[in-house]
DOFI-867297 format. One record per residue (C-alpha): residue in one letter; x, y, z. Coordinates in steps of 0.5 Angstrom, whole numbers, padded with zeros to 4 digits, always signed. Each point is the difference from the previous one (the first is absolute). Layout:
! residues N
aXYZ;...
***
This chain:
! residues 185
x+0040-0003+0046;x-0006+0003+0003;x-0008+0000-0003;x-0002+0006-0005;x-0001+0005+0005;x-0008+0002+0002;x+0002+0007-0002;x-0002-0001-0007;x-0008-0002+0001;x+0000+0005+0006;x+0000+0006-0002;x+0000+0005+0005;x+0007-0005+0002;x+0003+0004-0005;x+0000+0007+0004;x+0001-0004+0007;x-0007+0000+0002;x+0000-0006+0004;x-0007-0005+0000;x-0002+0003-0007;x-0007-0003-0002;x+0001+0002-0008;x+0002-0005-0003;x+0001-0003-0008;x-0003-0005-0003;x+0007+0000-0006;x+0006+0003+0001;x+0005+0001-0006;x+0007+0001+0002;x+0005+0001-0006;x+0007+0001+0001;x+0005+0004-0004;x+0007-0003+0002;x+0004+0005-0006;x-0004+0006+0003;x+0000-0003+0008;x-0008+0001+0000;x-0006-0003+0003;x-0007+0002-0003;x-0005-0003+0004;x-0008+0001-0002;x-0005-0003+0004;x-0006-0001-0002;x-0008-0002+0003;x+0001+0004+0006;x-0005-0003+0006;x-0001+0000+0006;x-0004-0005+0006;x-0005+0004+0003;x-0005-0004+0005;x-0002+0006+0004;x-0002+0007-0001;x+0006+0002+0005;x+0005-0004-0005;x-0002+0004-0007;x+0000+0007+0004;x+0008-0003+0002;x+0001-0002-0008;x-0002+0007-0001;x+0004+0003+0005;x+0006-0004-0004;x-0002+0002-0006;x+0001+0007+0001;x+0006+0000+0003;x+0001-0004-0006;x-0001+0007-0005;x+0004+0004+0004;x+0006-0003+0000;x-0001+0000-0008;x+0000+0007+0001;x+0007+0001+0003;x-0001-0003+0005;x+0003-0006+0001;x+0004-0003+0005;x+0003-0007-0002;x+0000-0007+0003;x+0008+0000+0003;x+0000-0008-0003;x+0000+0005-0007;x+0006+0005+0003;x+0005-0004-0004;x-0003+0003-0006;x+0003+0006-0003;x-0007+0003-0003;x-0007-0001+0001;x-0007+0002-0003;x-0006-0002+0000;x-0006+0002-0003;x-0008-0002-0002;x-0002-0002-0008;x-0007-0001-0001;x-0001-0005-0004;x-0007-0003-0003;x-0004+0005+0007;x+0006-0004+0004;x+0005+0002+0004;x+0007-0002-0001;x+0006+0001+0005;x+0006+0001-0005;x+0007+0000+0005;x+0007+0001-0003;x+0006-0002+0004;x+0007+0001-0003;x+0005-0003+0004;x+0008+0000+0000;x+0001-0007+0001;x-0003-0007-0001;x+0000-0002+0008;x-0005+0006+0001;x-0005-0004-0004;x+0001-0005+0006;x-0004+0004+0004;x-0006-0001-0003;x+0001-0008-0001;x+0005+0001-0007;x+0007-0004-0001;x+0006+0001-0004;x+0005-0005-0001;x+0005+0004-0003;x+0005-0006-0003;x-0006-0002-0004;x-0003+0007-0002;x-0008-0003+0003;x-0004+0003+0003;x-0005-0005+0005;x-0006-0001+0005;x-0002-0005+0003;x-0006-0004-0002;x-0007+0000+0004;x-0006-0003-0002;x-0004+0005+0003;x+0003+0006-0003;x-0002-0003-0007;x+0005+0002-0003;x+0000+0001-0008;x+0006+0002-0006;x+0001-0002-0006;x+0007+0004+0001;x+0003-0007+0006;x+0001-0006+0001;x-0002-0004+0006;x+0006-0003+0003;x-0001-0004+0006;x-0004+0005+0006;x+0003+0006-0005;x-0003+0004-0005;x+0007+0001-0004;x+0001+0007-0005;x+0006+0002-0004;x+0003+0007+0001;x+0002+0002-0007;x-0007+0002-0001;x-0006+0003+0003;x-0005-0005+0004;x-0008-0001+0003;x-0004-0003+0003;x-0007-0001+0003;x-0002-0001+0007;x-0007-0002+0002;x+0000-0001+0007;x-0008+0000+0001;x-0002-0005-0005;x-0001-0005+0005;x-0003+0004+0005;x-0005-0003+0006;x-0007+0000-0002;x+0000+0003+0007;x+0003+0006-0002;x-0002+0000-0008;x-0008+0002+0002;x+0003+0006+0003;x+0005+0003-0005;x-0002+0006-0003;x+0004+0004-0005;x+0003+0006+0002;x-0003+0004-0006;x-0007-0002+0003;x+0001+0002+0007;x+0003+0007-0002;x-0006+0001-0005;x-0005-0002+0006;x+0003+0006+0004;x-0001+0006-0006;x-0007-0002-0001;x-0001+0001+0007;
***
Protein backbone atom coordinates (compact mmCIF):
# COMPACT_ATOMS: atom_id res chain seq x y z
CA UNK A 1 0.00 0.00 0.00
CA UNK A 2 1.55 3.39 -0.38
CA UNK A 3 1.23 6.52 2.21
CA UNK A 4 -1.63 8.80 2.43
CA UNK A 5 -1.05 11.12 -0.48
CA UNK A 6 0.63 14.93 0.25
CA UNK A 7 -2.21 15.99 -1.73
CA UNK A 8 -4.68 16.37 0.96
CA UNK A 9 -2.15 18.98 3.04
CA UNK A 10 -1.29 20.93 -0.23
CA UNK A 11 -3.50 22.53 -1.69
CA UNK A 12 -3.02 23.76 -4.70
CA UNK A 13 -1.89 19.93 -5.41
CA UNK A 14 -5.65 19.37 -5.85
CA UNK A 15 -5.48 21.42 -9.29
CA UNK A 16 -2.08 19.98 -10.65
CA UNK A 17 -0.09 23.14 -9.23
CA UNK A 18 3.33 21.34 -8.56
CA UNK A 19 5.42 23.06 -5.38
CA UNK A 20 2.31 24.13 -3.63
CA UNK A 21 3.37 26.37 -0.78
CA UNK A 22 -0.37 26.39 0.89
CA UNK A 23 -0.55 23.82 2.98
CA UNK A 24 -3.20 22.56 5.96
CA UNK A 25 -2.59 22.42 9.69
CA UNK A 26 -5.76 19.57 9.62
CA UNK A 27 -7.46 17.89 7.14
CA UNK A 28 -10.79 16.13 7.46
CA UNK A 29 -11.54 13.16 4.85
CA UNK A 30 -14.75 11.18 5.15
CA UNK A 31 -15.80 8.94 2.82
CA UNK A 32 -19.34 7.86 1.97
CA UNK A 33 -18.99 4.40 0.36
CA UNK A 34 -23.20 4.10 -0.06
CA UNK A 35 -22.97 7.10 -2.24
CA UNK A 36 -19.23 6.81 -3.55
CA UNK A 37 -18.11 10.10 -2.32
CA UNK A 38 -15.20 11.80 -0.68
CA UNK A 39 -15.61 15.21 1.27
CA UNK A 40 -12.40 16.84 2.09
CA UNK A 41 -12.05 19.84 4.33
CA UNK A 42 -8.73 21.36 5.40
CA UNK A 43 -8.43 23.60 7.66
CA UNK A 44 -5.69 26.34 9.10
CA UNK A 45 -4.15 27.03 5.84
CA UNK A 46 -0.35 28.38 6.05
CA UNK A 47 2.25 28.84 4.38
CA UNK A 48 6.39 29.44 5.06
CA UNK A 49 7.14 32.64 4.07
CA UNK A 50 11.29 33.38 4.75
CA UNK A 51 11.47 35.95 2.13
CA UNK A 52 9.65 38.84 0.55
CA UNK A 53 9.93 36.94 -2.64
CA UNK A 54 8.34 33.78 -1.10
CA UNK A 55 5.25 35.71 0.34
CA UNK A 56 4.74 37.38 -3.23
CA UNK A 57 4.97 33.65 -4.91
CA UNK A 58 2.34 32.54 -1.93
CA UNK A 59 0.11 35.22 -3.28
CA UNK A 60 0.55 34.66 -6.75
CA UNK A 61 -0.71 30.58 -5.59
CA UNK A 62 -3.48 32.03 -4.04
CA UNK A 63 -4.85 33.89 -6.67
CA UNK A 64 -4.68 31.53 -8.97
CA UNK A 65 -6.14 29.50 -6.25
CA UNK A 66 -9.67 31.98 -6.48
CA UNK A 67 -9.88 31.59 -10.21
CA UNK A 68 -10.22 28.01 -10.34
CA UNK A 69 -13.03 28.65 -7.72
CA UNK A 70 -14.58 30.75 -10.42
CA UNK A 71 -14.87 27.85 -13.01
CA UNK A 72 -11.85 27.53 -13.80
CA UNK A 73 -10.44 24.60 -12.55
CA UNK A 74 -8.21 22.23 -14.01
CA UNK A 75 -7.87 18.89 -11.88
CA UNK A 76 -4.71 17.04 -11.07
CA UNK A 77 -4.64 13.85 -13.39
CA UNK A 78 -4.15 11.75 -10.06
CA UNK A 79 -7.81 13.02 -9.55
CA UNK A 80 -8.90 11.98 -13.38
CA UNK A 81 -10.60 8.51 -12.07
CA UNK A 82 -13.25 10.62 -10.28
CA UNK A 83 -16.36 11.19 -12.21
CA UNK A 84 -17.21 14.63 -10.66
CA UNK A 85 -15.53 17.03 -8.80
CA UNK A 86 -16.00 20.46 -6.92
CA UNK A 87 -14.51 22.57 -4.92
CA UNK A 88 -15.30 25.53 -3.01
CA UNK A 89 -14.06 28.00 -0.01
CA UNK A 90 -16.30 28.13 3.23
CA UNK A 91 -15.44 30.99 5.60
CA UNK A 92 -15.64 29.79 8.82
CA UNK A 93 -14.97 31.71 12.17
CA UNK A 94 -12.71 34.76 9.63
CA UNK A 95 -10.88 31.52 8.24
CA UNK A 96 -10.51 29.96 5.00
CA UNK A 97 -11.54 26.44 4.27
CA UNK A 98 -11.02 24.41 1.07
CA UNK A 99 -14.36 22.09 0.94
CA UNK A 100 -13.70 19.54 -2.13
CA UNK A 101 -16.03 16.87 -3.07
CA UNK A 102 -15.02 14.00 -5.13
CA UNK A 103 -17.37 11.16 -6.43
CA UNK A 104 -15.87 8.09 -7.77
CA UNK A 105 -17.34 5.00 -9.28
CA UNK A 106 -15.07 2.49 -8.10
CA UNK A 107 -13.33 1.96 -4.85
CA UNK A 108 -9.94 1.38 -6.56
CA UNK A 109 -9.94 5.21 -7.88
CA UNK A 110 -9.66 6.01 -4.21
CA UNK A 111 -6.02 4.50 -4.52
CA UNK A 112 -4.87 7.41 -6.07
CA UNK A 113 -4.91 9.32 -3.06
CA UNK A 114 -3.48 6.56 -0.79
CA UNK A 115 -7.34 4.74 0.00
CA UNK A 116 -7.69 0.94 -0.36
CA UNK A 117 -10.56 -1.57 -0.93
CA UNK A 118 -10.61 -4.95 0.30
CA UNK A 119 -13.55 -6.28 -1.33
CA UNK A 120 -13.85 -9.61 0.37
CA UNK A 121 -13.87 -8.11 3.54
CA UNK A 122 -15.88 -4.74 2.79
CA UNK A 123 -12.71 -2.55 4.53
CA UNK A 124 -11.66 0.45 3.58
CA UNK A 125 -7.72 0.84 4.94
CA UNK A 126 -4.72 3.16 4.83
CA UNK A 127 -1.41 2.82 6.11
CA UNK A 128 -0.24 4.04 9.28
CA UNK A 129 2.12 6.85 9.51
CA UNK A 130 2.99 8.43 12.69
CA UNK A 131 3.77 11.73 11.28
CA UNK A 132 0.47 11.90 9.54
CA UNK A 133 -1.07 11.84 12.87
CA UNK A 134 -3.87 10.38 12.18
CA UNK A 135 -7.03 10.59 14.33
CA UNK A 136 -10.66 8.54 14.37
CA UNK A 137 -13.03 7.54 16.67
CA UNK A 138 -14.81 5.52 13.33
CA UNK A 139 -11.21 2.53 12.66
CA UNK A 140 -9.39 0.48 14.20
CA UNK A 141 -5.64 0.49 14.21
CA UNK A 142 -4.61 -2.85 12.73
CA UNK A 143 -0.78 -3.51 12.25
CA UNK A 144 0.83 -0.67 9.71
CA UNK A 145 -3.07 -0.11 8.74
CA UNK A 146 -6.07 2.18 9.70
CA UNK A 147 -8.97 -0.37 8.99
CA UNK A 148 -12.81 1.06 8.22
CA UNK A 149 -15.87 -0.87 7.66
CA UNK A 150 -17.38 -0.13 4.21
CA UNK A 151 -21.43 -0.68 5.33
CA UNK A 152 -21.15 2.88 6.72
CA UNK A 153 -19.86 6.21 6.08
CA UNK A 154 -16.03 6.90 7.86
CA UNK A 155 -13.50 10.02 8.69
CA UNK A 156 -10.74 10.67 9.71
CA UNK A 157 -7.98 13.41 10.70
CA UNK A 158 -4.93 13.92 9.50
CA UNK A 159 -2.43 16.49 10.89
CA UNK A 160 0.89 16.45 9.46
CA UNK A 161 2.40 19.63 10.93
CA UNK A 162 1.95 19.13 14.53
CA UNK A 163 5.44 18.25 14.87
CA UNK A 164 6.98 20.62 12.43
CA UNK A 165 11.03 21.57 12.83
CA UNK A 166 11.39 24.77 15.24
CA UNK A 167 13.41 25.76 11.85
CA UNK A 168 10.08 26.04 9.86
CA UNK A 169 7.75 26.83 12.81
CA UNK A 170 8.96 30.71 13.40
CA UNK A 171 8.45 30.97 9.78
CA UNK A 172 4.75 29.79 9.50
CA UNK A 173 2.36 32.19 8.87
CA UNK A 174 -1.40 31.77 8.46
CA UNK A 175 -2.91 32.11 5.05
CA UNK A 176 -5.71 34.39 6.33
CA UNK A 177 -2.70 36.91 7.66
CA UNK A 178 -0.60 37.41 4.50
CA UNK A 179 -3.86 37.87 2.34
CA UNK A 180 -5.19 40.69 4.89
CA UNK A 181 -1.39 42.08 4.92
CA UNK A 182 -1.61 42.76 1.09
CA UNK A 183 -5.51 44.57 1.21
CA UNK A 184 -4.21 46.93 3.93
CA UNK A 185 -1.68 47.98 1.71
Amino acid sequence: MEQIKVIFFALASFFGIEDSRIAADKTTITIYPEKKEIEIIQEGLFSIVQTEKDSVLILEEWNKLSELKKGHTNWSGELDSFTMKSFDFTPVKNAIQPHLILKYSNEKDLRNLGIWYDENKNQFSVNHNEQDNLTTSDGNLEGNYWVFNGDHKFSFTLAPFLQMPENYLKFKRPLKELISSVKKQ
